[in-house]
N, C-alpha and C positions, 0 to 999 in steps of 0.2 A: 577599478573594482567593478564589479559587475552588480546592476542595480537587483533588488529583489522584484521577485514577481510577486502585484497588487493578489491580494487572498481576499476574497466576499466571508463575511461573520459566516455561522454556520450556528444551529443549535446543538446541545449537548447532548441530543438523542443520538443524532445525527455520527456527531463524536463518537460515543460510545460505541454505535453500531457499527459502525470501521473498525473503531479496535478489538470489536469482536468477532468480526470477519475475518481478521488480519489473522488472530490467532489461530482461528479455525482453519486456516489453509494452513499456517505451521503446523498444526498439528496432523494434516493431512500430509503434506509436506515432507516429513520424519519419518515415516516407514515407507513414504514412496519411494526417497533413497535408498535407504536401509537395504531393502529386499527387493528391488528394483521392479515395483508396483509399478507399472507405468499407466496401467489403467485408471490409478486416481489421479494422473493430470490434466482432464478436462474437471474435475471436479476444485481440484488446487486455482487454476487459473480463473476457475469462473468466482471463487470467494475471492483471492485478491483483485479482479476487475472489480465486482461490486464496491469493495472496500476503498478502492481507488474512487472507483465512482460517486461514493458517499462525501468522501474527502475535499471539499471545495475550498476549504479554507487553511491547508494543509501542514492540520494539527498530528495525522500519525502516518503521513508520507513527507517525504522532501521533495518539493517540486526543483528542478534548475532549469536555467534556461539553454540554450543550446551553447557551447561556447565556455561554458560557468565552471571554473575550476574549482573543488570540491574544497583543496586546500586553502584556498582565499578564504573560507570561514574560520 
C-alpha cells in the first residue's frame, strides 16, 4: 500500500479560502462548458491554482503521490 504524503496543519482561514476559490472556478467552470466560453479559462485555472496553492494540508484537494492507485483507498 502506498504510504501517505506528510500534510503541515494549515489554519481555517486558510481552509476556507480554498473552498471558496474552489467553488468560484466551478462556477466559472459551468457556463464555460456550457456555451463554449473558452475565454473564461485563464480565469478558471487561475482560481483553482490559487486554491491549490492555499491547500498545504490537503483538506479540499487529494494530494497522491506518483504511482498511488486511487482504488487502494
Amino acid at each position: 500500500m502506498a504510504e501517505k504524503i506528510k500534510m503541515e496543519e494549515q489554519s481555517a482561514f486558510r481552509t476556507t479560502l480554498s473552498w471558496v476559490l474552489y467553488y468560484l472556478g466551478c462556477v466559472v467552470e459551468c457556463p464555460m462548458h456550457r456555451w463554449d466560453l473558452s475565454f473564461l479559462y485563464p480565469v478558471y485555472s487561475r482560481l483553482m491554482g490559487w486554491s491549490v496553492d492555499l491547500d498545504k494540508a490537503g483538506k479540499v484537494w487529494l494530494y497522491v503521490e506518483e504511482g498511488f492507485d486511487i482504488e487502494e483507498r
